[in-house]
C-alpha positions as CSV (number, residue, x, y, z in Angstrom):
1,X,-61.0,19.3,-22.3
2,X,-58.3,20.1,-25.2
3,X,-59.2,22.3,-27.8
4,X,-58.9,19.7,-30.6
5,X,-59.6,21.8,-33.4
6,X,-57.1,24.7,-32.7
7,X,-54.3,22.0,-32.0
8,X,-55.6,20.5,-35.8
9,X,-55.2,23.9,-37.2
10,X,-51.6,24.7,-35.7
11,X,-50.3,21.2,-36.9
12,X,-51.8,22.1,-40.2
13,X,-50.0,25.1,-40.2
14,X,-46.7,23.3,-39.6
15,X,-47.5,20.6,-42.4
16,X,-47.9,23.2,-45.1
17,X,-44.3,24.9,-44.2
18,X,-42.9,21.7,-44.7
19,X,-44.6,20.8,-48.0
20,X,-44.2,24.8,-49.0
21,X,-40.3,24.1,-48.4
22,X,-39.6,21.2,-49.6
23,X,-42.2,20.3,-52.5
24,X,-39.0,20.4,-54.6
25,X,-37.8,17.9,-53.6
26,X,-39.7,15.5,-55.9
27,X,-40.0,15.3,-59.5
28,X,-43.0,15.9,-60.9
29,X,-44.8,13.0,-61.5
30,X,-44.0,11.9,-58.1
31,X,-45.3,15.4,-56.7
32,X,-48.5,15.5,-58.7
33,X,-49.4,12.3,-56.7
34,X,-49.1,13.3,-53.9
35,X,-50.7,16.4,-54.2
36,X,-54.0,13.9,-55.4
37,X,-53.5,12.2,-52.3
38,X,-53.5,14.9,-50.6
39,X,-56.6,16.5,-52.2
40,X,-58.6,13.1,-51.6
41,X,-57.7,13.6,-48.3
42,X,-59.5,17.1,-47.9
43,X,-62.0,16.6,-49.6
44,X,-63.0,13.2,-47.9
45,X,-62.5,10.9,-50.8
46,X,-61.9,7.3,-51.3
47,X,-59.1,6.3,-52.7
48,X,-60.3,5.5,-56.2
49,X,-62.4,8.6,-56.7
50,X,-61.0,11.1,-59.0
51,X,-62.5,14.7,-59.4
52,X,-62.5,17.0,-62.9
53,X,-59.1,17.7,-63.3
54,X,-60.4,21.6,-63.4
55,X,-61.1,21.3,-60.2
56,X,-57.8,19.9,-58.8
57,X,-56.1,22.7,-60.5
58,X,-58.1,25.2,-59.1
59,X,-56.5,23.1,-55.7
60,X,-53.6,23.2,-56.8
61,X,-53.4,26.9,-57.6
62,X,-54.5,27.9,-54.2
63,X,-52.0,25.5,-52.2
64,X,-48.9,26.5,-54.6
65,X,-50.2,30.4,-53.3
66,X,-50.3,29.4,-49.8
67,X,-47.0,27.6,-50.0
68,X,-45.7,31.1,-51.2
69,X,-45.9,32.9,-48.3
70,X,-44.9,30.0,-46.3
71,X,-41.2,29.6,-48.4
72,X,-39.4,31.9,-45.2
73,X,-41.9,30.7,-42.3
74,X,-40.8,28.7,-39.4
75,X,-42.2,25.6,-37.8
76,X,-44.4,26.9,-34.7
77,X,-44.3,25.0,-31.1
78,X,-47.5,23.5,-30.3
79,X,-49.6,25.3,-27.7
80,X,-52.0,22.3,-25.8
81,X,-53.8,23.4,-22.9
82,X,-52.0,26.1,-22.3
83,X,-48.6,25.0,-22.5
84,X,-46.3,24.6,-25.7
85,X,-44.5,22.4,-26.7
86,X,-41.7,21.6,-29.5
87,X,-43.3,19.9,-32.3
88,X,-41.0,17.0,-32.8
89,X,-41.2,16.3,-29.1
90,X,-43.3,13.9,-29.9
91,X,-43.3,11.7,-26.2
92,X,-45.0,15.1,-24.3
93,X,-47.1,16.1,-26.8
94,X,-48.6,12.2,-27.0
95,X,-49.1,12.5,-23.2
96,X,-51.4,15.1,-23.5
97,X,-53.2,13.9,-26.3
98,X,-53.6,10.3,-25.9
99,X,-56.1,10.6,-23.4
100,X,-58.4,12.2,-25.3
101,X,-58.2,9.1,-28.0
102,X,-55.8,11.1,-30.3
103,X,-51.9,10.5,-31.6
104,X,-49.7,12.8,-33.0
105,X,-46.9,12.0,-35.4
106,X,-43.6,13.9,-36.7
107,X,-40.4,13.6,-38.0
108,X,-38.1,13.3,-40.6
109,X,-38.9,11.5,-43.9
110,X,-36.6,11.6,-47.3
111,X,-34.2,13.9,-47.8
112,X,-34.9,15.4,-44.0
113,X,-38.6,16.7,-45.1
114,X,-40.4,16.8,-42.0
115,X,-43.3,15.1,-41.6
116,X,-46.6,15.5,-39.2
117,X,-50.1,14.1,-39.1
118,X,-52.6,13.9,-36.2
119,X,-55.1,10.9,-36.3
120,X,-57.8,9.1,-34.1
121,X,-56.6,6.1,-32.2
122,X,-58.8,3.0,-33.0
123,X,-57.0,0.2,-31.4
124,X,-54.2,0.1,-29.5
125,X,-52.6,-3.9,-28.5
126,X,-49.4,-5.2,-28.0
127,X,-47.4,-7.5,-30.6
128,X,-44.3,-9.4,-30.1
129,X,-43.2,-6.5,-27.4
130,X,-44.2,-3.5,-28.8
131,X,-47.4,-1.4,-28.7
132,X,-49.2,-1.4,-32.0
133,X,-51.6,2.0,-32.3
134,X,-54.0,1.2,-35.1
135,X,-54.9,5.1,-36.0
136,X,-57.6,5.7,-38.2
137,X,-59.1,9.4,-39.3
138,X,-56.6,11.8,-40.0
139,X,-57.6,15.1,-38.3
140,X,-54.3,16.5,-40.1
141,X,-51.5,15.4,-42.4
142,X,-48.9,16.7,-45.3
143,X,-48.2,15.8,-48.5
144,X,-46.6,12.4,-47.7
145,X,-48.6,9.5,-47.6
146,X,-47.0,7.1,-44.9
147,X,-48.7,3.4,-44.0
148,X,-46.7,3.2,-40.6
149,X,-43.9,4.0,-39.0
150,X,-42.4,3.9,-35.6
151,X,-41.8,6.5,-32.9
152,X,-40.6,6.5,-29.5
153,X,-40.6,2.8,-29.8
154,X,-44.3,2.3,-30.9
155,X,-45.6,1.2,-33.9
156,X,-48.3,3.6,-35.7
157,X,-50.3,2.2,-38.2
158,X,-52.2,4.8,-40.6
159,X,-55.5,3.1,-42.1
160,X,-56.5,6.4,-43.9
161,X,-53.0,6.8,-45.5
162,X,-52.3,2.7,-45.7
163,X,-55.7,2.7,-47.8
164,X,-54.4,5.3,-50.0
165,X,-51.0,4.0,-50.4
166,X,-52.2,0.3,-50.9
167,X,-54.7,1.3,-53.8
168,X,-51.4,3.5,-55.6
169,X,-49.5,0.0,-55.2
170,X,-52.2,-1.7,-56.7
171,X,-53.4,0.8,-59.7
172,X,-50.0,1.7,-60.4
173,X,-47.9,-1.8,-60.2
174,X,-45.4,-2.2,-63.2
175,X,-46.5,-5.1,-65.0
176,X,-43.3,-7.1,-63.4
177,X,-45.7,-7.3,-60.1
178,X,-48.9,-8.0,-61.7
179,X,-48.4,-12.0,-61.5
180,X,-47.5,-12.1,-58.1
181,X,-50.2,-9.7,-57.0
182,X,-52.5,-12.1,-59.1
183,X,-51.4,-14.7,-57.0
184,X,-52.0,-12.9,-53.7
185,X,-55.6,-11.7,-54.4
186,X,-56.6,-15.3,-55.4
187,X,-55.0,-16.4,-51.9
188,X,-57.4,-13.3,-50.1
189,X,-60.2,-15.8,-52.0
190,X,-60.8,-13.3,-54.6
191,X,-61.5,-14.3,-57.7
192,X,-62.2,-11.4,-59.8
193,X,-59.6,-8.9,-59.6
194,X,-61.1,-6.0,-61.9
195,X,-61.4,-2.2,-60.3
196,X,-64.8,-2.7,-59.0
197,X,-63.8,-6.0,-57.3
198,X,-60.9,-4.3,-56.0
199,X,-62.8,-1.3,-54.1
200,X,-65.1,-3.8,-52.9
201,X,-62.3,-6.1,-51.1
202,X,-59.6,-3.2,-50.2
203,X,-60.5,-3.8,-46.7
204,X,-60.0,-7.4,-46.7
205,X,-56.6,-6.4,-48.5
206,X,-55.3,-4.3,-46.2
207,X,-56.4,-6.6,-43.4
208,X,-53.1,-8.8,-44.8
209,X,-50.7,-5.9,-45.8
210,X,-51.2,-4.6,-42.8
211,X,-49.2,-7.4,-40.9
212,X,-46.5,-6.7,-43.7
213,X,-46.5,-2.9,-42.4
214,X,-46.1,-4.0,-38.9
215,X,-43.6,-6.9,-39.2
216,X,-41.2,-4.2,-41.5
217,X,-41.8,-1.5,-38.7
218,X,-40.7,-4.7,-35.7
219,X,-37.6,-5.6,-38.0
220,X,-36.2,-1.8,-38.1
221,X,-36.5,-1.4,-34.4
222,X,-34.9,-4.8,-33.9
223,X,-32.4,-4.4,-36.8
224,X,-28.7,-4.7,-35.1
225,X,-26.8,-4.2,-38.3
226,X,-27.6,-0.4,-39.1
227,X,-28.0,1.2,-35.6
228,X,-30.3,4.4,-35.6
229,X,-27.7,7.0,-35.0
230,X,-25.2,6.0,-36.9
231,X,-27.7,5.4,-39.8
232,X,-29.5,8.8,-39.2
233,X,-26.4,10.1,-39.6
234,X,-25.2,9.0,-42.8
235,X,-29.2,10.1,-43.9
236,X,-28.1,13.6,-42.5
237,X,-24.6,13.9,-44.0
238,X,-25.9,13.0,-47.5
239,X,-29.6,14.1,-47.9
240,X,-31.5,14.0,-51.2
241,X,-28.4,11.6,-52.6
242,X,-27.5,8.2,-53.9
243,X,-26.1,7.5,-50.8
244,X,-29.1,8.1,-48.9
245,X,-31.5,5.9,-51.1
246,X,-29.2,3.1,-51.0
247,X,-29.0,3.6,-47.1
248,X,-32.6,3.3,-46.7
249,X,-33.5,0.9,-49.3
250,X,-30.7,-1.4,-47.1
251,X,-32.1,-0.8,-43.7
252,X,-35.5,-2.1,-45.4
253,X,-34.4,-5.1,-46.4
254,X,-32.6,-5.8,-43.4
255,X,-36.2,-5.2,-41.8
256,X,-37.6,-7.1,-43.8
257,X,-35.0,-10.2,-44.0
258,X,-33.5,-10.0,-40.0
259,X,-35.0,-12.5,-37.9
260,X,-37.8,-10.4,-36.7
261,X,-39.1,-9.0,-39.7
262,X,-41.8,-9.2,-42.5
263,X,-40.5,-12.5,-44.4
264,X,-39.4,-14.7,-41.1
265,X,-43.2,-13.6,-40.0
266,X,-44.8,-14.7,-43.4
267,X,-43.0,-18.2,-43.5
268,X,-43.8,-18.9,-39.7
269,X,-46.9,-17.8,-40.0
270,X,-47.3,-19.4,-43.5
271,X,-49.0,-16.5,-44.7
272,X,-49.4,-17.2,-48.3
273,X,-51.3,-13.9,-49.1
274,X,-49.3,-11.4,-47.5
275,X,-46.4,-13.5,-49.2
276,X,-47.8,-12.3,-52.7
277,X,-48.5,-8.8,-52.2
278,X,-44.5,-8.1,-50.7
279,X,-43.5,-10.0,-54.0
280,X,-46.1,-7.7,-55.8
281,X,-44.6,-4.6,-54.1
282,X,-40.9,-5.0,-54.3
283,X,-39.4,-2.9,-56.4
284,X,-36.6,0.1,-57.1
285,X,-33.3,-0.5,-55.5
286,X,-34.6,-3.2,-53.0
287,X,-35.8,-5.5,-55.4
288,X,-31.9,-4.5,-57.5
289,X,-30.3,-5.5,-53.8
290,X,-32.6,-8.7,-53.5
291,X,-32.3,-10.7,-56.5
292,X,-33.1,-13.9,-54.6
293,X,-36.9,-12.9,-53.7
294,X,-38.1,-13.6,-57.4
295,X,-36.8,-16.6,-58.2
296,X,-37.6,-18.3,-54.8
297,X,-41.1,-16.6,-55.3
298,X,-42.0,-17.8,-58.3
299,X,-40.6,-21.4,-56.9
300,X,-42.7,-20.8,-54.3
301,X,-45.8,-20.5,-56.2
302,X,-45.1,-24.1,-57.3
303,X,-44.3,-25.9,-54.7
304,X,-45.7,-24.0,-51.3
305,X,-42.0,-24.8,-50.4
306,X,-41.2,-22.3,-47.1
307,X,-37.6,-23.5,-46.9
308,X,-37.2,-21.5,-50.6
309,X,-38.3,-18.4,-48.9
310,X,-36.4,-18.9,-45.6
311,X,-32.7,-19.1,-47.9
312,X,-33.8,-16.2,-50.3
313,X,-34.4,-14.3,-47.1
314,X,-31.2,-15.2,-45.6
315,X,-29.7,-14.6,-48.6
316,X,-30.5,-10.9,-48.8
317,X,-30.0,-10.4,-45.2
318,X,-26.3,-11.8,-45.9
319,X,-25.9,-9.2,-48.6
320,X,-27.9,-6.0,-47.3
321,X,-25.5,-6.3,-43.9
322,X,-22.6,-7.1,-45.9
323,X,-23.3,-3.6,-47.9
324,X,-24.5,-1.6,-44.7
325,X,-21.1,-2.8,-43.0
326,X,-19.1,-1.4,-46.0
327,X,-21.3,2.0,-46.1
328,X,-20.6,2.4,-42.0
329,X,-16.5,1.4,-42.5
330,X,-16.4,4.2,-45.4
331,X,-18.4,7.0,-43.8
332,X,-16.3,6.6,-40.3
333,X,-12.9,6.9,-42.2
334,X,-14.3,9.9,-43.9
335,X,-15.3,11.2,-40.9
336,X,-12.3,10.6,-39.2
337,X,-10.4,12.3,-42.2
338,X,-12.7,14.8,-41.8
339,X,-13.1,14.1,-46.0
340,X,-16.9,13.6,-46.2
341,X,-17.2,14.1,-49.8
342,X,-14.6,11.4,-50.5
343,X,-16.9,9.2,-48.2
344,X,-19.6,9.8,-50.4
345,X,-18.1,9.2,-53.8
346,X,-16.3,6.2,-51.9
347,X,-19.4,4.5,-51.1
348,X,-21.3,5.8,-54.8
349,X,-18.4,4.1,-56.4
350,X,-18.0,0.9,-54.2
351,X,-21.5,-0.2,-53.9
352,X,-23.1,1.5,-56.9
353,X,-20.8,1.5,-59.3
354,X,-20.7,5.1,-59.8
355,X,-17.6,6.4,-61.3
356,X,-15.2,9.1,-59.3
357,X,-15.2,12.4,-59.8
C-alpha cells in the first residue's frame, strides 16, 4: 500500500511554494478570500461558517511566516512508492494513485501560478465521451479555489471546492445577478431564498451547477477556435496582463457558446435552473463580450422561448471567435517580427480599446 499521508504532506509542501510565490499576484481583497477559503478548508468548515477574525489572523500570521522561508524554495518531485516523479506529470502520478481511490491535480492557473490539490475520487462515469471523476474530500489543496477543470483529457469535478466557490457566487453576487439567481432558486423549487434556506439546499444547488461546470469543461476541450498551444502560448507570452484576461475570458465563452458547451446543453436539455444560475454568474469581461445573454435572458424569463437563448448563444460564439481570430493573426505577426511587445499593445488597442504607448 501507498503511504497516503506522506504523499499529502509532500504535495502540501509544493502548494505552499506556490501560494508563498505568487500570493502577489492578487489584490487584496481578492487574496483575503482566498486565504478564508483556504482556512475553512483546514479547519474542516462549511462554507458559510466564519471564525473570530482573531483567530484567522493568528492563521494568517503563521502562513505569511511559512510562506517566508518558502520565497527561494523549489517545487519537489513526488516520491510514491518509492519512485519519484515530476509533479506536473500528472498521467504517471494518477496511475499510481488511482487505484487506491485517490486523484491528483496540477497545473497552471492565472498569471502561470501553479496549482495542485489531491482529493478522494467519489464517482467516476463517462459523459458525451469523456470521463467525468466526481472528487470529493480534499486530502490537499492551495489557495485557489477551482470547481473543475480538465486534465489529460478528463474532466475533474471538485465538490469540496465547487461547494465553496458556489456559496462565494451566491453571498457575494452584485446585485445585477440577484434577479436571475432569484429566478433559478425558484426553478430548484425553493421558495425561500434567505441564508438559512440557502445552507439547507446547497446540495440540491450544486446538483444543477454542477452540469454547468462540466458542460464549460466539454466545450474547452472541444473548442476548435482557440487551440491549446497556441492559446497557452499567448497566456505564457503575456502573464498577469490585459491580454491574458481577455484570452481567457474568450476561450470561456467560446466554451460555453460552441456547440458542445454549457448553453447548447441547457436549451437541449431545457434546463431552466441551471439556465438562471449561468445568467446569475456572468459577469467581468465575459458578460462585457456577451451582451446578448441579458437581454435574451430576461426574454426568456417571459416566454420560456429556447430559440432566444439558442441566437444569443450563437451570437457570442460569432463574436468571441471573431475576437480570438484577431488575437491569434496579431500575436503570429508579432512573433514572426520577433516584436512581441507591439503584439501586445496591438491586440490592447484593437480589441480593448487601449491606447498606444
Amino acid at each position: 500500500m501507498i503511504d497516503v499521508e506522506a504523499i499529502t504532506h509532500q504535495i502540501l509542501n509544493n502548494c505552499d511554494i506556490s501560494d508563498a510565490q505568487h500570493a502577489g499576484l492578487y489584490s487584496t481583497c481578492g487574496l483575503a478570500l482566498r486565504l478564508r477559503d483556504l482556512y475553512k478548508w483546514e479547519r474542516r468548515l462549511n462554507p458559510w461558517e466564519e471564525k473570530d477574525s482573531s483567530e484567522i489572523l493568528d492563521w494568517i500570521d503563521q502562513k505569511e511566516q511559512l510562506w517566508e522561508k518558502l520565497a527561494e524554495a523549489k517545487y519537489a518531485d513526488l516520491t510514491i512508492d518509492g519512485r519519484q516523479y515530476d509533479p506536473f506529470d500528472t498521467s504517471k502520478i494518477n496511475a499510481a494513485l488511482e487505484p487506491h481511490r485517490i486523484l491528483y491535480g496540477a497545473g497552471y492557473a492565472y498569471s502561470l501560478k501553479p496549482t495542485f490539490f489531491l482529493a478522494e475520487i467519489e464517482n467516476k462515469e463517462r459523459t458525451s465521451g469523456y470521463t467525468v471523476y466526481t472528487l470529493g474530500h480534499e486530502l490537499a489543496r492551495d489557495l485557489l479555489t477551482l470547481p473543475a477543470l480538465s486534465q489529460d483529457n478528463r474532466i475533474l469535478l471538485r465538490t469540496a471546492s465547487a461547494r465553496l466557490f458556489l456559496w462565494d457566487q451566491m453571498v457575494y453576487i452584485k446585485k445585477s445577478g440577484r434577479p436571475a439567481l432569484q429566478f433559478a432558486l425558484q426553478q430548484c423549487g425553493l421558495k425561500e431564498q434567505h441564508p438559512e434556506a440557502l445552507r439547507l439546499s446547497l446540495t440540491i444547488i450544486l446538483a444543477v451547477q454542477k452540469d454547468n461546470y462540466i458542460h464549460h469543461e466539454i466545450g474547452e476541450m472541444r473548442d476548435s477556435t482557440f487551440h491549446r498551444p497556441i492559446w497557452r502560448e499567448i497566456i505564457g507570452t503575456y502573464p498577469h496582463t490585459p491580454v491574458e484576461l481577455l484570452t481567457r475570458a474568450l476561450k470561456d465563452l467560446l466554451a460555453d457558446t460552441n456547440e458542445h458547451g454549457t448553453l447548447r446543453y441547457l436549451t437541449q436539455n431545457r434546463k431552466t435552473a441551471g439556465l438562471g444560475l449561468y445568467a446569475a454568474f456572468l459577469d467581468g469581461l465575459q458578460k462585457e463580450l456577451f451582451p446578448e445573454l441579458g437581454a435574451a435572458f430576461n426574454a426568456f424569463t417571459q416566454t420560456r422561448n429556447w430559440h432566444i437563448i439558442e441566437e444569443a448563444a450563437a451570437a457570442g460564439y460569432r463574436r468571441a471567435r471573431n475576437y480570438a481570430d484577431q488575437i491569434i493573426q496579431i500575436f503570429l505577426e508579432g512573433k514572426k517580427k520577433m516584436q512581441l511587445q507591439w503584439a501586445r499593445d496591438e491586440i490592447e488597442h484593437c480589441l480593448l480599446g487601449k491606447s498606444k504607448k
